[in-house]
N, C-alpha and C positions, 0 to 999 in steps of 0.2 A: 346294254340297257335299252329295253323299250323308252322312245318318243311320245310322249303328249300331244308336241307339236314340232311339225315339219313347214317348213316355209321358204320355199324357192325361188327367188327370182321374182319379190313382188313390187312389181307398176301399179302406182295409181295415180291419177290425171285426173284434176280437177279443172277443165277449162286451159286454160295454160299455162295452170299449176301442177309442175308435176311433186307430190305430195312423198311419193314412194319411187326412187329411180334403181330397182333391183336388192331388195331388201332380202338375205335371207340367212334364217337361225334355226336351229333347234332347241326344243326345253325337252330335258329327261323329266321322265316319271318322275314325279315324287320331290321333284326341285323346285328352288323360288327362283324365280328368271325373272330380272329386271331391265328393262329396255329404258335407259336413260340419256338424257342431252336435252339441249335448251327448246324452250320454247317455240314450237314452228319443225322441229327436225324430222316429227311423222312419228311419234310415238301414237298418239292417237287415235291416227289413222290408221296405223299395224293393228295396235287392238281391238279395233270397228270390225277389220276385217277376220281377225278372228272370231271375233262376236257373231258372226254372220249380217251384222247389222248393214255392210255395205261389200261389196264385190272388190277383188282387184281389175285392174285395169289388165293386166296380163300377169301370170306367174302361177303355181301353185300355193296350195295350203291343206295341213289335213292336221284333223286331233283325233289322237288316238286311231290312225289309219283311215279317218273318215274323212273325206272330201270335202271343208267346209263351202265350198262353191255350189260343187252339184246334189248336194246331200245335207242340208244347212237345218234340217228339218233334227236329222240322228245328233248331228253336233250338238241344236241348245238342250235337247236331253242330256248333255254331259256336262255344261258349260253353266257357268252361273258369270254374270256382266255388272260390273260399279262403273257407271261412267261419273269421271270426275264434275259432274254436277246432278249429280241423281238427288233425288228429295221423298220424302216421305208424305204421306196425308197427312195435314194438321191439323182435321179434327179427332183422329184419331187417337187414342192411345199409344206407345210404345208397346205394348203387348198387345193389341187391337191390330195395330200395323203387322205387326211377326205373325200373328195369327192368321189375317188375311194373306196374305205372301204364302203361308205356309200353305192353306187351301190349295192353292193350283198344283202342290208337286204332290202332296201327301194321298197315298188309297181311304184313309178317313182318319175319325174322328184320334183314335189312338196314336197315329202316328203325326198328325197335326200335333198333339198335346208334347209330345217328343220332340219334334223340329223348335216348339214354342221356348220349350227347358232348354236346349240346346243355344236356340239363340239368346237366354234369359242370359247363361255362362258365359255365351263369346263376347256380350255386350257390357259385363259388367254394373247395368245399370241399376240392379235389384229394383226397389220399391220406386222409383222414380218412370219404370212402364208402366206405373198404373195411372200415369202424368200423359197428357195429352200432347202430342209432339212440339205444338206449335208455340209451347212454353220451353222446349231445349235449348240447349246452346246450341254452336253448331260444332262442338265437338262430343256432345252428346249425341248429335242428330248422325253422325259423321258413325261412329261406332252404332248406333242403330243399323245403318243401311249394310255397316260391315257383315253384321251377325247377321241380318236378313242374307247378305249372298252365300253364308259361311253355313247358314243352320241347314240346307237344303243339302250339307255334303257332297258337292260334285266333284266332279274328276279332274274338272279343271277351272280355278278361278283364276276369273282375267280382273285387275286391279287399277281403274285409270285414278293417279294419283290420289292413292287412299289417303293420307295426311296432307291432303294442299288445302293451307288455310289458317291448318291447327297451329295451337301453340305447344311449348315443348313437351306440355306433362303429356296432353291430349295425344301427340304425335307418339311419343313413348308409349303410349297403353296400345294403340292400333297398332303401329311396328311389332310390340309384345304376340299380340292376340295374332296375326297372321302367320310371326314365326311357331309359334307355341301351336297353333292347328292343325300347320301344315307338317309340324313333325309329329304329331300325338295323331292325327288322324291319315295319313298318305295323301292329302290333294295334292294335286299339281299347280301352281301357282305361277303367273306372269302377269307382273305390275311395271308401271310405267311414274316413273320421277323427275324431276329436274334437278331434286336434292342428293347428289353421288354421294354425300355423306353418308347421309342414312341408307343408301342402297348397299352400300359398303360392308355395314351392319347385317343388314339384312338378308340379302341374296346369296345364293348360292353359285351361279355364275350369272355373268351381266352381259348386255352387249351395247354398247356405246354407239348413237347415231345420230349424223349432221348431215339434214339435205336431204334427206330419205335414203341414206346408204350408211351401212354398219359400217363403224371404222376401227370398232378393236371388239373380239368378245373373249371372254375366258373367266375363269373365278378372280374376284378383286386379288386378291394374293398375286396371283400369278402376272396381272397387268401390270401390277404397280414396281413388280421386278423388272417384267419384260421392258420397261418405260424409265427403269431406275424414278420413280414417283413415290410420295410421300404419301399423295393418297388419288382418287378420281378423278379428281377435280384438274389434277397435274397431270393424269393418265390422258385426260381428253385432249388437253391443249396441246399434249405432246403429238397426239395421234390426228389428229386437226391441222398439224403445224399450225397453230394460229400461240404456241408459246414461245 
């Protein structure tokens, strides 16, 4: 099976902070790949560098065979980015916002009106886009930005914790809407959680990391045997020794 993404050996140093100390995974085509562990372990910072947002310190990366390093320009044509505190305009609309967003990728007016309907569906918010942002919740606000990375169709969405915040229905409808697009439409998909419950659910293979180093990857199933674990959460500590 074709790669989405390839990731070798990635350093990243922040000062002397080493953020990333030889991180490396693959996501197949067509998979949800979850990068999960607490707070501080370099989830992040993995998917920054996917994003092409920041460089690693040393190592490779490529999506879809492209060099996000030296080639960072082909990658965001493929790549659509949620960083876990992304915001919308608030005097905007909900459809206002999708609309503009959709301007930059769409050749015009036709396929703008298509990305717009598309994200109307992935967001579930019917008549409440015609509601000016800065009146949503923020698990309204939350599935907005979802469908804006999601209507654009790309090849690969990278996910920094799409439900941190939400409450359970709220998390329920995002969890739904990412599973439900990424097997109805083929994207490739890699999100990052602290919640291993819901990744549990969710993903299709995982890869668990503390300190900036992967310390267990495989599908949940298969961890939770390899670990004799009930569920992730026991998967980690086991593989941490810290249970």
């Amino acid at each position: 099976m074709r790669h989405a993404v390839e990731a070798h050996d990635l350093v990243k140093d922040f000062g002397n902070v080493k953020a990333l100390n030889g991180c490396s995974f693959t996501v197949d085509e067509g998979e949800i790949f979850g990068l999960i562990g607490p707070n501080g372990a370099g989830k992040t910072t993995t998917l920054r560098i996917l994003g092409t947002l920041i460089k690693p310190t040393s190592g490779t990366v490529t999506v879809f065979d492209v060099d996000a390093v030296h080639d960072p320009d082909k990658v965001r044509g493929m790549i659509s980015y949620l960083p876990e505190e992304a915001g919308a305009y608030q005097q905007l609309s909900g459809e206002e916002y999708l609309r503009f967003m959709a301007s930059f990728y769409a050749d015009g007016g036709a396929e703008v009106n298509k990305m717009v309907d598309e994200g109307r569906l992935i967001s579930g918010l019917d008549d409440r886009l015609r509601d000016k942002v800065k009146g949503y919740s923020k698990g309204m606000g939350r599935r907005l930005l979802l469908a804006r990375a999601l209507m654009v169709r790309p090849r690969l969405a990278i996910l920094d914790e799409p439900t941190g915040g939400l409450d359970v229905v709220y998390a329920f409808h995002i969890r739904k809407m990412i599973k439900d697009y990424a097997q109805n439409q083929g994207v490739s998909v890699v999100l990052s959680s602290h919640n291993m419950l819901e990744v549990d659910f969710l993903c299709d293979r995982v890869a668990l990391i503390d300190r900036g180093v992967i310390v267990a990857m495989g599908r949940p199933v298969e961890l939770k045997q390899r670990y004799t674990a009930e569920n992730l959460e026991q998967v980690f500590m086991e593989a941490t020794k810290l249970g």
